[in-house]
N, C-alpha and C positions, 0 to 999 in steps of 0.2 A: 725359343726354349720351351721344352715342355713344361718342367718343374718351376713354381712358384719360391721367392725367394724365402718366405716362413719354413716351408718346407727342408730348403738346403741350411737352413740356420739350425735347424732342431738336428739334423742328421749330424751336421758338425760338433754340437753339443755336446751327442755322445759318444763320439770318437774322444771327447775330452774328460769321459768318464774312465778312461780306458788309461792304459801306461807312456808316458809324455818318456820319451829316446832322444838323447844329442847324439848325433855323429859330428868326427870329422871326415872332411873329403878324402876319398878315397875310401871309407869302408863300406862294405857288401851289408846289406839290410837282408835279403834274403840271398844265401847261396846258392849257385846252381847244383840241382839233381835232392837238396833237404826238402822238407815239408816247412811249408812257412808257419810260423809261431802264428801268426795273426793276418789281420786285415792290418792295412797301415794308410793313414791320414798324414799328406804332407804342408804342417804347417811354413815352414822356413826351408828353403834349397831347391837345388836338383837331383833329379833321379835319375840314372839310365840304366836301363833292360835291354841285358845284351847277351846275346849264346857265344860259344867259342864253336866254329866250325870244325869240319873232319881234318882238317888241316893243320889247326889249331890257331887259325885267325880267329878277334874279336869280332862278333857280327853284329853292332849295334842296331835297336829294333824300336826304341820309343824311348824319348826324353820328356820324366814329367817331373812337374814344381807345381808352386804353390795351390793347395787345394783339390790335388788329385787324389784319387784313392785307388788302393792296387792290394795283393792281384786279387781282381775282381774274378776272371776267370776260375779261377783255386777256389773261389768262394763259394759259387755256384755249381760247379759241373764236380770239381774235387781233384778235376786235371794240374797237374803242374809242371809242365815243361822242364829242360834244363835250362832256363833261367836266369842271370843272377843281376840283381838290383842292386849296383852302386852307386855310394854316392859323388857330385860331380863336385860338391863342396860344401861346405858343414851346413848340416841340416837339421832340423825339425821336426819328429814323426811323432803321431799318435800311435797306439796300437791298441786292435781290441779281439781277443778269441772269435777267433770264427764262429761259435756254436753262438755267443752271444750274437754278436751282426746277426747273423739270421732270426735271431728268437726276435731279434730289435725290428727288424724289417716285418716278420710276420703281426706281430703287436703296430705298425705304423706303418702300414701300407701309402698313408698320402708321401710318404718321402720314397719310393720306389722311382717317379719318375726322373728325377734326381741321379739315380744313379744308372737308369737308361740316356740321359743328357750325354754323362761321362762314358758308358760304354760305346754310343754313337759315336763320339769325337773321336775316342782312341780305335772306331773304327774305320773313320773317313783319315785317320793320319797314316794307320797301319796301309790302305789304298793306294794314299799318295804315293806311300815308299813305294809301293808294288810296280805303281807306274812312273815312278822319277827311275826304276832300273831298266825300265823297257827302252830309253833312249841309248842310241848306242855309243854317244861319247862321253868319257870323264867330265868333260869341258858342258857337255849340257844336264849331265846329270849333278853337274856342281851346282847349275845356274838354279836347278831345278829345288834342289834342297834350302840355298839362299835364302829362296823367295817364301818358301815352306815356311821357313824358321823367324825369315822377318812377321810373316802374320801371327806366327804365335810370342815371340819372345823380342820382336823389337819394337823399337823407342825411336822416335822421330826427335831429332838434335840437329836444327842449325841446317836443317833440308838434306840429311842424310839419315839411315835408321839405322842404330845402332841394334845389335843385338844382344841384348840382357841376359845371356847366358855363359857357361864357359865351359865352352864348348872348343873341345881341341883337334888339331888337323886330324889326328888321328882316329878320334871319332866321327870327324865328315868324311874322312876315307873309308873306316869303316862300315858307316849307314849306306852308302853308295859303291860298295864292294868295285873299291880301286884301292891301290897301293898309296902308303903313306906319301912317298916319293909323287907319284904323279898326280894326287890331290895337292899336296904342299906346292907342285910347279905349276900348279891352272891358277891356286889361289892368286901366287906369283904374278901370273901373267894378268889374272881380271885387276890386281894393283896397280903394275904397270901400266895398264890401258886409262887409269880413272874409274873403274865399276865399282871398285870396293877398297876398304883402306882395312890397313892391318894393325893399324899403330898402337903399339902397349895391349897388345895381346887380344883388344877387343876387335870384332870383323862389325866394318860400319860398311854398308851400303849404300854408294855416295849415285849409282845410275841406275837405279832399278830394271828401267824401259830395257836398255840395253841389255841385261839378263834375258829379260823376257822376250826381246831378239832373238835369243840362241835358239828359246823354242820355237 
């Protein structure tokens, strides 16, 4: 890590000077094609950043929780995609005007590195997607996100790792641009095999090895 942990404590600080937001799941934090109100600190939940294709599929792009901060991009360049940030279940946000975060950042440059940390990650996850779609089967590009998602959001339980998210078929079909149907029937199939358990909505990964087989 570049950023020292004084550093990321003082930046979060004043994300807490800024306007404290409950959602419930399911509501848009920022919509797609508006201008976003603010920077936004997420203390409690998940987030997901998702486009709608020319289609008009969901095309999920980044799942972030606790501790992330977005859209950094908007914040610096002034770009803002069509975008839109919902949430995956009741959340948590800070928020703080753009012109302040910046004035804050110019006035406290030892917490920049902090939020080069954060941009690095969201750009080695954005990669991963790049390359979990280069594989040419459903069935590897499932195995391929699994293992993705156990390193950032699972929980080791009784020798299988649960995944602390909720995250639904239709979101791993759509980060992996496959049909709900034929994501739902791999998941199916890694269940039946023993690779992964579906039971009570959460996805626990009971063989890891064996994923990582496909690749």
């Amino acid at each position: 890590m570049l950023a020292d942990k004084s550093a990321h404590e003082q930046l979060i600080s004043f994300f807490h000077t800024g306007t404290k937001l409950n959602y419930k799941k399911g509501e848009s934090i920022v919509h797609a094609g508006d201008e976003p109100r603010g920077i936004y600190y997420i203390t409690e939940g998940f987030v997901k950043a998702y486009a709608i294709t020319k289609y008009g599929e969901e095309n999920t792009l980044i799942v972030r929780q606790h501790d992330d901060i977005f859209p950094l991009i908007w914040a610096f360049t002034g770009l803002h995609r069509d975008i839109t940030y919902e949430t995956m279940s009741d959340a948590i946000v800070w928020r703080v005007a753009k012109s302040e975060f910046l004035e804050y950042l110019k006035k406290n440059e030892h917490v920049v590195p902090v939020l080069l940390d954060m941009a690095i990650e969201a750009y080695r996850l954005h990669s991963e997607r790049v390359m979990n779609l280069e594989y040419r089967s459903v069935r590897e590009r499932i195995a391929s996100f699994l293992l993705t998602h156990a390193d950032r959001f699972g929980e080791k339980v009784n020798g299988t790792i649960i995944l602390r998210v909720p995250i639904r078929r239709s979101d791993i079909a759509s980060s992996i641009n496959a049909s709900r149907e034929t994501a739902s029937r791999e998941l199916t199939a890694f269940a039946r095999h023993g690779y992964i358990s579906l039971d009570k909505g959460d996805i626990a990964i009971c063989e890891p090895e064996k994923l990582r087989e496909l690749l």
